[in-house]
C-alpha positions as CSV (number, residue, x, y, z in Angstrom):
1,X,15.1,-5.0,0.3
2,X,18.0,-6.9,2.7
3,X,17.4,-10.1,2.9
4,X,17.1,-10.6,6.1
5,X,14.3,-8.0,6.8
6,X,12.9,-10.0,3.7
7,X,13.1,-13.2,5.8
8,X,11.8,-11.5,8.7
9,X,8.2,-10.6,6.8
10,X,7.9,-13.3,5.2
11,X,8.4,-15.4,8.8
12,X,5.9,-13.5,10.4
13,X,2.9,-13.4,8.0
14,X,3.7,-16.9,7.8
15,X,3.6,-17.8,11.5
16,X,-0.1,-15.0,11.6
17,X,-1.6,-17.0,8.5
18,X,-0.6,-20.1,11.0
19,X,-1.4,-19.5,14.6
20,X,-4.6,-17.3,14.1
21,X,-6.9,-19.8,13.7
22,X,-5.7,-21.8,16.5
23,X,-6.4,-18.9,19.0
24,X,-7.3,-21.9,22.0
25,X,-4.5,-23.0,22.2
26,X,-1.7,-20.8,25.2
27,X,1.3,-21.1,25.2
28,X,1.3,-20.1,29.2
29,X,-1.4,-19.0,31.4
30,X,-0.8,-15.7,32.7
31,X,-4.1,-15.6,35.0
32,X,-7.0,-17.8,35.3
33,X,-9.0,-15.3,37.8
34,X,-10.9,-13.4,35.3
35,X,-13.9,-14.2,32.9
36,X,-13.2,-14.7,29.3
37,X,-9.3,-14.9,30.0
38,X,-7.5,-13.1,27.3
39,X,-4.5,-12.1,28.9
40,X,-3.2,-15.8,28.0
41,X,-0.2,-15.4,25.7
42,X,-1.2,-17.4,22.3
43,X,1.1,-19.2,19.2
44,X,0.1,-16.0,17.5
45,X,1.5,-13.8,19.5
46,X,5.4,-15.3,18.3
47,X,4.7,-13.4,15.2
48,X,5.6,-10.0,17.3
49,X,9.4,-11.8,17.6
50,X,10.0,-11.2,13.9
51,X,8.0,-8.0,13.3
52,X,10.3,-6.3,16.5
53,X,13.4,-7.6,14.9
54,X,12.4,-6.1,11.7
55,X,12.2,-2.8,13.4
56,X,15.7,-2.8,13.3
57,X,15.7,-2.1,9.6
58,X,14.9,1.8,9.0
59,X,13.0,0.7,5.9
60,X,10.5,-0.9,7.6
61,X,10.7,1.7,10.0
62,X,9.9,4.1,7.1
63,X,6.9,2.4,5.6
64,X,5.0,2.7,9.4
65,X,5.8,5.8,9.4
66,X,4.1,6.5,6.3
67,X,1.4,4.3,7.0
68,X,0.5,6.0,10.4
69,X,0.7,9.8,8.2
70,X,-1.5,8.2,5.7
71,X,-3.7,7.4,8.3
72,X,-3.5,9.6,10.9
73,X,-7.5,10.4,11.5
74,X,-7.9,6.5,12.2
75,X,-5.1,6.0,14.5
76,X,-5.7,9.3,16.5
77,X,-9.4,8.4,16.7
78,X,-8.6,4.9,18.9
79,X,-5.8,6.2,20.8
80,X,-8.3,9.2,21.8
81,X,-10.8,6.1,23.1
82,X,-8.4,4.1,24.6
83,X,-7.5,7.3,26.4
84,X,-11.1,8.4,27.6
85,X,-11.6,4.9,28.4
86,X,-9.0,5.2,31.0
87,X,-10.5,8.5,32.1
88,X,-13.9,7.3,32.0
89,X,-12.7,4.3,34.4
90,X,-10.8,6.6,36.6
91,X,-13.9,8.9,37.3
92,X,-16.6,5.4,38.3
93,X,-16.2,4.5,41.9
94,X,-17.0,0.9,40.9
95,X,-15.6,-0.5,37.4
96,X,-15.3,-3.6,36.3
97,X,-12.1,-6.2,36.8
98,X,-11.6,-6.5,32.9
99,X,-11.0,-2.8,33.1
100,X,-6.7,-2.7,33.2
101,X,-6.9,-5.9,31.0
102,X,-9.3,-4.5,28.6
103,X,-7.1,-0.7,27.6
104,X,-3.9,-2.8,28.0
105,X,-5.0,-5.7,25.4
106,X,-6.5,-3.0,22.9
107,X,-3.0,-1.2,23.3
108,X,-1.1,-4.5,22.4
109,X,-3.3,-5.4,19.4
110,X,-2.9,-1.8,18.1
111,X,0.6,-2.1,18.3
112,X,0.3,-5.3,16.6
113,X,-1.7,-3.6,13.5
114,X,1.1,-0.8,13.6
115,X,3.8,-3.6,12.7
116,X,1.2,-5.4,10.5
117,X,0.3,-2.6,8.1
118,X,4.3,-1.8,7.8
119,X,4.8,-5.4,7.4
120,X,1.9,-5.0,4.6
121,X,3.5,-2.4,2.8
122,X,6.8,-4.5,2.6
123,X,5.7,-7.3,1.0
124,X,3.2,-5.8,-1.3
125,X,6.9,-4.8,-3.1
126,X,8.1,-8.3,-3.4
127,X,7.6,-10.0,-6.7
128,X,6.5,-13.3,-5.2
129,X,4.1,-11.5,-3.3
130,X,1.4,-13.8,-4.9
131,X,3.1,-16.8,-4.0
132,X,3.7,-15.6,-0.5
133,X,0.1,-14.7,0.3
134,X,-0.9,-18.4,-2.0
135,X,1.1,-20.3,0.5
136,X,0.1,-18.4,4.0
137,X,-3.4,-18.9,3.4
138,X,-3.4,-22.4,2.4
139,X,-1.1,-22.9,5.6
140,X,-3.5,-21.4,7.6
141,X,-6.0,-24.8,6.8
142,X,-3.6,-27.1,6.5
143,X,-1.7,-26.4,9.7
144,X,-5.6,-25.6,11.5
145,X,-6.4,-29.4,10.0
146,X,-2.9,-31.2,10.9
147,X,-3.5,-29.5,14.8
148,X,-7.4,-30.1,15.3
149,X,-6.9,-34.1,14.6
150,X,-3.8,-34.6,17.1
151,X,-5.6,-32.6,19.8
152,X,-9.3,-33.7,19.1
153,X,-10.1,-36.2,22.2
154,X,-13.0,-38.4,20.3
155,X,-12.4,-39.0,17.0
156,X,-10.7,-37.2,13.9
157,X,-11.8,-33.7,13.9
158,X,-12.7,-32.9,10.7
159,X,-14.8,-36.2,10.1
160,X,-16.9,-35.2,13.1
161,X,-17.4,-31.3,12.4
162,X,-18.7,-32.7,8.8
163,X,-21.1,-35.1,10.7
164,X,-22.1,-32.4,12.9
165,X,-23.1,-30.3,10.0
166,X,-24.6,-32.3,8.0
167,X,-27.1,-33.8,11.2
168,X,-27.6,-30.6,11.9
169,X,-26.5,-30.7,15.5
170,X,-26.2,-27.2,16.4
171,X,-24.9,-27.3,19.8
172,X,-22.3,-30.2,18.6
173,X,-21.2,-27.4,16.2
174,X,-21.4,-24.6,18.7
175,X,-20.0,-26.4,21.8
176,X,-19.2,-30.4,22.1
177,X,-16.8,-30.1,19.3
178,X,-14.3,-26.9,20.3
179,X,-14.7,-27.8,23.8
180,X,-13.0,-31.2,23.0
181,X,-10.5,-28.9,21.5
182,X,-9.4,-27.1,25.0
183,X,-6.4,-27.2,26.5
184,X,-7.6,-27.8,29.6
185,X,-8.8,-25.1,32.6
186,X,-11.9,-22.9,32.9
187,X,-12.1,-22.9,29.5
188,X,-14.0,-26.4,29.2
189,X,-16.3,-25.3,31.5
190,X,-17.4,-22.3,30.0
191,X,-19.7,-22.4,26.8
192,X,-20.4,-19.0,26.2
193,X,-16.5,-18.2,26.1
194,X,-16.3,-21.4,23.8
195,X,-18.9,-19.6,21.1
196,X,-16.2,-16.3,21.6
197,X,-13.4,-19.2,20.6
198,X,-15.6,-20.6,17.4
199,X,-16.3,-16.8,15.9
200,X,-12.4,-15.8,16.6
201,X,-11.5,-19.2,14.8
202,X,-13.6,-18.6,11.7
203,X,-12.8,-15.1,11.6
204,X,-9.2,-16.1,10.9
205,X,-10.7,-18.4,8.2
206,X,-12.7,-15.5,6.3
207,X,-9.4,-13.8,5.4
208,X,-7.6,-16.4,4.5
209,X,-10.7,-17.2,1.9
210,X,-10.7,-13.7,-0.1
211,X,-6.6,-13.7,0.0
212,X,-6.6,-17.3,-1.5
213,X,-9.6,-15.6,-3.9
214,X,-7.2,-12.6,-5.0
215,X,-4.0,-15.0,-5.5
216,X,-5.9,-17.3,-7.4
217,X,-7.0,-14.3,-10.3
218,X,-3.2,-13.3,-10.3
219,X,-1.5,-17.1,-9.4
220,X,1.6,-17.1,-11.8
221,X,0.9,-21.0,-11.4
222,X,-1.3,-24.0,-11.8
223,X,0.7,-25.2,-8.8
224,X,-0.6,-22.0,-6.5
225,X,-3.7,-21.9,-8.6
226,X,-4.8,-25.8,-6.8
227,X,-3.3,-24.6,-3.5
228,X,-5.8,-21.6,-3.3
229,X,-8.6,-23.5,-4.5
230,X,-8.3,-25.7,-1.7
231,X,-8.0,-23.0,0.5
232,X,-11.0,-21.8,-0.8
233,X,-13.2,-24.6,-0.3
234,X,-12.1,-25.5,3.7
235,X,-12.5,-22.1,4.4
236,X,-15.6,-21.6,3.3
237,X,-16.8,-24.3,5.1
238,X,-15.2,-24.0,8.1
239,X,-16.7,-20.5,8.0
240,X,-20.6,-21.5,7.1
241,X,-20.1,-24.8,9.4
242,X,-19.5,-22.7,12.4
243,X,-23.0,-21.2,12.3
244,X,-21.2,-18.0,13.6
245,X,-24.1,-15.0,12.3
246,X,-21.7,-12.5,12.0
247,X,-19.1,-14.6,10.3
248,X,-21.7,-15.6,7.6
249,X,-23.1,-12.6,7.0
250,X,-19.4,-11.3,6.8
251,X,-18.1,-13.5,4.2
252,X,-21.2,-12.6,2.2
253,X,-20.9,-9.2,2.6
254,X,-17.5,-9.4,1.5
255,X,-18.5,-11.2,-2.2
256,X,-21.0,-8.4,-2.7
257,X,-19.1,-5.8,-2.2
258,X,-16.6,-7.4,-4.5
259,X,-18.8,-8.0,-6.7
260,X,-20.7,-4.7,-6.5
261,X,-17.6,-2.8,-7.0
262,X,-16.7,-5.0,-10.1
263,X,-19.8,-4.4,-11.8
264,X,-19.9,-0.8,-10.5
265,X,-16.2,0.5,-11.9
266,X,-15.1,-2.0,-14.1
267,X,-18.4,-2.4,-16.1
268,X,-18.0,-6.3,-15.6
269,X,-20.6,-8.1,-16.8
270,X,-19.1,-10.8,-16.6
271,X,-20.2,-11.0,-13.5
272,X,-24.0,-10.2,-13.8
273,X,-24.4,-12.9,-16.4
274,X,-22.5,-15.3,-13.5
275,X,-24.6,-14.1,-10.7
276,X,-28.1,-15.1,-12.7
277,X,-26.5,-18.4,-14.4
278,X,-25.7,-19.4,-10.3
279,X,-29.4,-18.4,-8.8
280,X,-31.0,-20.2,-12.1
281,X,-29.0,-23.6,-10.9
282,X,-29.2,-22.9,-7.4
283,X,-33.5,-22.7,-8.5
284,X,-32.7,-26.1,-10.3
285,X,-30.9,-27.6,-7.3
286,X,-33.7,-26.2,-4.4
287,X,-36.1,-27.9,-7.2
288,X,-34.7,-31.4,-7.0
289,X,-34.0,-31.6,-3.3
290,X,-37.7,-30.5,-2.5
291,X,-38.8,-33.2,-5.5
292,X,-37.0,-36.0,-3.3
293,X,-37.5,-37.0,0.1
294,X,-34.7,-38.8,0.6
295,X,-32.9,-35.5,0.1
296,X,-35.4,-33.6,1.8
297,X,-35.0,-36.3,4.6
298,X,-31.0,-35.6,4.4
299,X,-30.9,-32.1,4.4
300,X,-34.0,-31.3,7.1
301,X,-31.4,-30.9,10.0
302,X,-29.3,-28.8,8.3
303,X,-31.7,-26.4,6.6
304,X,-33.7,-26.3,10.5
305,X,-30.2,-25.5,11.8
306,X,-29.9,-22.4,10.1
307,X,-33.1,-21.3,10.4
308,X,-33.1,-21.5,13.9
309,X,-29.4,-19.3,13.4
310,X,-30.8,-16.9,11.4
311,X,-34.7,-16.5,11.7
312,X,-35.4,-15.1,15.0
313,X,-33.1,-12.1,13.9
314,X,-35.8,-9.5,14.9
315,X,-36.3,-11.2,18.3
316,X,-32.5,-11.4,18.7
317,X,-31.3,-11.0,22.4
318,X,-28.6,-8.9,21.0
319,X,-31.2,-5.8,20.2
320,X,-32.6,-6.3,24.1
321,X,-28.5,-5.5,25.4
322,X,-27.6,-2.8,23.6
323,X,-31.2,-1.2,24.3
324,X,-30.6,-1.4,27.4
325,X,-27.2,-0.6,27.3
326,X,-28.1,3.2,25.9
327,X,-30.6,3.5,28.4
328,X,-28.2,3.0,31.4
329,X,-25.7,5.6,29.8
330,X,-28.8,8.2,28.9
331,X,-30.0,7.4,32.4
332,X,-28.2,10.2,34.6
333,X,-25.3,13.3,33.3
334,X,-22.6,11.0,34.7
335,X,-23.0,8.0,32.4
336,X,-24.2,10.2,29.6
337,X,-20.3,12.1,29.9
338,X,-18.2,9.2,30.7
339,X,-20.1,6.1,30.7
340,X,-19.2,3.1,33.2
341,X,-15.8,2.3,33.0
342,X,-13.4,0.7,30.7
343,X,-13.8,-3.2,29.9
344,X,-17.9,-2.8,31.3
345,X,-20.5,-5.8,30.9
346,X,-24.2,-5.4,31.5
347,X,-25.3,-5.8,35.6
348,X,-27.7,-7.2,37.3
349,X,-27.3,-4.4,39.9
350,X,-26.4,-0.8,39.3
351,X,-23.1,-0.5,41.1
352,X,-22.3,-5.2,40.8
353,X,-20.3,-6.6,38.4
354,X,-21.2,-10.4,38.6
355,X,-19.4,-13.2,36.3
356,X,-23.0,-13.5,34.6
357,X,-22.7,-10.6,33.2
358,X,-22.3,-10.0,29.1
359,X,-20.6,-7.4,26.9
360,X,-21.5,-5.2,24.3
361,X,-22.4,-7.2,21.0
362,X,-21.6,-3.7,19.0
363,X,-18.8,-1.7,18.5
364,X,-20.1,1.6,19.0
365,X,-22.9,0.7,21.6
366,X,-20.0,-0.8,23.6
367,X,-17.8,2.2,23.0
368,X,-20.5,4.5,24.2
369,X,-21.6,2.8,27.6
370,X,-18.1,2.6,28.5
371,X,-16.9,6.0,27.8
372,X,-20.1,8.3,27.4
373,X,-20.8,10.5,24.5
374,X,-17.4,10.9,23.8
375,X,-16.9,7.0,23.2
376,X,-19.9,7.3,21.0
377,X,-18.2,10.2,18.7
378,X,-14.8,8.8,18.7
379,X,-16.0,5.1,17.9
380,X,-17.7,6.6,14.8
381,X,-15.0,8.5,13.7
382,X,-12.5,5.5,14.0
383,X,-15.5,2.9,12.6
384,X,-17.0,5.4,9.6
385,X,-13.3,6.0,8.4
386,X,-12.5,2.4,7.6
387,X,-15.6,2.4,5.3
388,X,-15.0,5.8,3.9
389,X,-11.7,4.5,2.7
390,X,-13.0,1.3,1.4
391,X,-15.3,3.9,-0.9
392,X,-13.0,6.4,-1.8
393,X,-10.4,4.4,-2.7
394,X,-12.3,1.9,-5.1
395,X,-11.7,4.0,-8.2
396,X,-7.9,3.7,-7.7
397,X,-8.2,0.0,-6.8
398,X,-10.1,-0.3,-10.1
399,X,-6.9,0.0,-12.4
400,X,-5.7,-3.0,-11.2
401,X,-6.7,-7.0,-12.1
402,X,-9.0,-8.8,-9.9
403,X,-8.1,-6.1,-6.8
404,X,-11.6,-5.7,-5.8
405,X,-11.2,-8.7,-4.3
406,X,-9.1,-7.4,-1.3
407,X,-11.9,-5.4,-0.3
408,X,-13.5,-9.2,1.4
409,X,-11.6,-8.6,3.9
410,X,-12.7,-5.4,5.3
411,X,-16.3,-7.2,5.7
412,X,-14.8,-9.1,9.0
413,X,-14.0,-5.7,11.0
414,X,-17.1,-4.0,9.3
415,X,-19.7,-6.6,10.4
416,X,-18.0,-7.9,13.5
417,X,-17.5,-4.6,15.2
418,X,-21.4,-4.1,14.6
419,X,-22.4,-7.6,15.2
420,X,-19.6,-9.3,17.6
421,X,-19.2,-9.2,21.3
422,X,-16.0,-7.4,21.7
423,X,-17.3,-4.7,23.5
424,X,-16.0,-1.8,21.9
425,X,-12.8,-3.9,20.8
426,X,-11.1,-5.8,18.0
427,X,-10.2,-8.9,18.0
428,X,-6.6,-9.2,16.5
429,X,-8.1,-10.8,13.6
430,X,-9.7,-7.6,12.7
431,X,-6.8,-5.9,13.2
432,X,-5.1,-7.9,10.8
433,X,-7.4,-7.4,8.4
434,X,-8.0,-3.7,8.4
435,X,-4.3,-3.3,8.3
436,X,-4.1,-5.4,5.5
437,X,-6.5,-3.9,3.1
438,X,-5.4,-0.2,4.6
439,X,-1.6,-1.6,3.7
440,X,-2.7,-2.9,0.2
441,X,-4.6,0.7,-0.5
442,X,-1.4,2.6,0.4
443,X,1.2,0.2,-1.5
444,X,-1.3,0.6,-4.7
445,X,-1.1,4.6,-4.3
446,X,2.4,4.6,-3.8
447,X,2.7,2.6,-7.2
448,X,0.1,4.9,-8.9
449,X,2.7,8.0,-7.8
450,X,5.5,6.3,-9.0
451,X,4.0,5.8,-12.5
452,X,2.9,9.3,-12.5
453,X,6.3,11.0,-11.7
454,X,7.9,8.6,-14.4
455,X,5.2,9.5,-16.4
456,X,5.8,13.3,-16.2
457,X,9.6,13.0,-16.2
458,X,9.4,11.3,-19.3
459,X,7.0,14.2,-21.1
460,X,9.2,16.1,-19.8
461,X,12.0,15.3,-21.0
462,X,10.2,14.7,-24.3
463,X,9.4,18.0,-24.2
464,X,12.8,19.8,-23.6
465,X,14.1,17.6,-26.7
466,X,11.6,19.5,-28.9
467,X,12.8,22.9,-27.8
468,X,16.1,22.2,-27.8
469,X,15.3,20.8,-31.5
């Protein structure tokens, strides 16, 4: 590989690993007239400077080539959505403002997961590719930590998200801390878009805990072996401490299907005998705590926090939208065909789009009210896809140490895009990660091919030896 597409990689998934979690912070405002302002331009978006530049190189070019071949059924089945959600919006007399914003930003991001997976591919050659992916995770906390306590306005940061959590004060968590985080603008004033802000930040934080997980298994080093275990432990908590639903049930989706895959095609039991040591302490622990009142005492806030988080589930406001979302878009033939528009939030008013409005909390729901039944086929095909490759590949990831664990990181599109409010959209954390694992999956089968051909051309030659003998 040159070195200087090498540099160019490595300067990139650095700068991603970086910036991601520090998605509040704009470099410049672009507009400030439209609700939940995304058209901002963001640190993370310098990573496209070094991924265009590697472009130059025709092996990179190569490997996203591949990459969009290999995964052709995918890719076509967004572009297809992006495209009836432009015809969708085209045929609605009235659409909503975030519709050019909303096609135009998906665009972008798919772009961006384009250059990622071929950016992927590359480095999943490299031998330090352990030490690279070691180092970009644990810069994604320490750079999140270094940020948060020059720009937090009362205090130091991380002392008072700690405090927070362990008080159990929810709406410190959820709001007074990120919106003393704020660069300034509409932002500070609106909550609900500050809650959009803690799940994107977290997000970043779930990847960066399952990437630290697989270079710790295959760290060539004590040194990277303390720097993921670091990582491990802030991310995690950054991740449960944002009482983000969909981020918690993500990250523990991920371990189980880790773990269910280990146990599943690699027989480990290992991991069985783990799993019931854990629960019989974790008994032990729940045992003790309930035994003692002043850890009772300690602990009420935080254990009422999360059931307040996590046990209304069934009377969830979430099930009431996207109810009623399918019952606008089954409501006449128009709707049913093309839905409302591009970019659409619930209304008040049939033909109003008001600033109170929400969006879509599910990826398919929201695909379907904006762009009809064809929305509603297309965002299955591109959402069943990503978890029929995380099945059929497993057996191939199996021959390989400890790669099970990649397949954490699929979890954060998988549960966000059901659970999440981007309105038939992915953040470009998801992005990232589905082009990561989809990357990783494609660099492991072009290894397997490679050993195969050397494989044959060796009994072959073996072969032609004995006949010529």
């Amino acid at each position: 590989m040159p070195k200087g597409l090498k540099n160019c990689l490595k300067a990139a998934f650095y700068m991603l690993m970086s910036f991601l979690p520090l998605s509040w912070i704009s470099i410049t405002h672009v507009s400030s007239n439209v609700k939940y302002d995304d058209s901002n331009f963001k640190l993370f978006h310098l990573s496209l400077v070094p991924l265009l530049m590697a472009c130059l190189y025709s092996s990179y070019r190569l490997k996203v080539a591949a990459f969009v071949k290999k995964y052709r059924l995918l890719i076509g089945s967004f572009l297809l959505l992006m495209i009836m959600n432009f015809i969708s919006t085209g045929v609605n007399e009235t659409v909503s403002p975030l519709a050019a914003m909303y096609i135009v930003k998906n665009l972008i991001y798919f772009t961006f997961f384009i250059l990622f997976a071929g950016m992927c591919l590359m480095l999943f050659e490299l031998d330090e590719k352990i030490k690279i992916i070691s180092s970009g995770a644990f810069l994604s906390v320490c750079v999140f930590i270094v940020v948060t306590t020059f720009t937090y306005k009362d205090g130091i940061y991380i002392v008072e998200l700690v405090k927070n959590f362990a008080t159990g004060n929810i709406m410190g968590l959820r709001y007074g801390l990120f919106k003393n985080l704020y660069n300034g603008g509409a932002l500070e004033r609106d909550s609900d878009f500050a809650t959009a802000l803690i799940n994107t930040i977290t997000g970043s934080f779930i990847f960066a805990h399952f990437l630290a997980l697989y270079a710790y298994y295959n760290s060539p080093s004590r040194f990277y072996k303390i720097l993921n275990i670091i990582t491990l432990i802030f991310s995690f908590f950054f991740v449960i401490s944002s009482i983000s639903r969909s981020n918690i049930i993500a990250i523990v989706f991920g371990y189980f299907c880790y773990w269910g895959l280990e146990i599943v095609f690699n027989k480990n039991m290992k991991i069985v005998f783990s799993l019931l040591g854990g629960f019989i302490v974790l008994t032990l622990i729940t045992i003790l705590i309930l035994s003692s009142s002043g850890a009772q005492q300690a602990l009420s806030g935080t254990s009422a926090m999360y059931q307040q988080r996590f046990g209304d589930l069934d009377e969830n406001v979430r099930w009431q939208m996207n109810s009623q979302a399918l019952q606008i878009v089954f409501s006449n033939p128009k709707s049913l065909f093309f839905g409302l528009g591009s970019g659409a939030l619930l209304y008040s008013n049939q033909y109003s789009f008001i600033s109170n409005d929400k969006s879509i909390h599910n990826f398919i729901i929201g695909s379907t009210y904006q762009a009809g039944i064809f929305g509603l086929v297309l965002s299955c095909m591109f959402y069943f896809t990503q978890l029929f490759c995380l099945i059929k590949y497993a057996p191939i990831l199996s021959r390989y140490k400890k790669v099970f664990v990649i397949t954490g990181v699929m979890s954060v599109p998988l549960i966000r895009q059901m659970e999440s409010g981007n309105s038939g959209s992915l953040t470009l954390q998801e992005w990232f990660c589905l082009a990561f694992f989809l990357g990783f999956v494609l660099s492991t089968l072009n290894i397997s091919s490679e050993k195969r051909s050397i494989r044959l051309t060796s009994n072959g030659f073996v072969a032609k030896s004995l006949l010529q003998t």
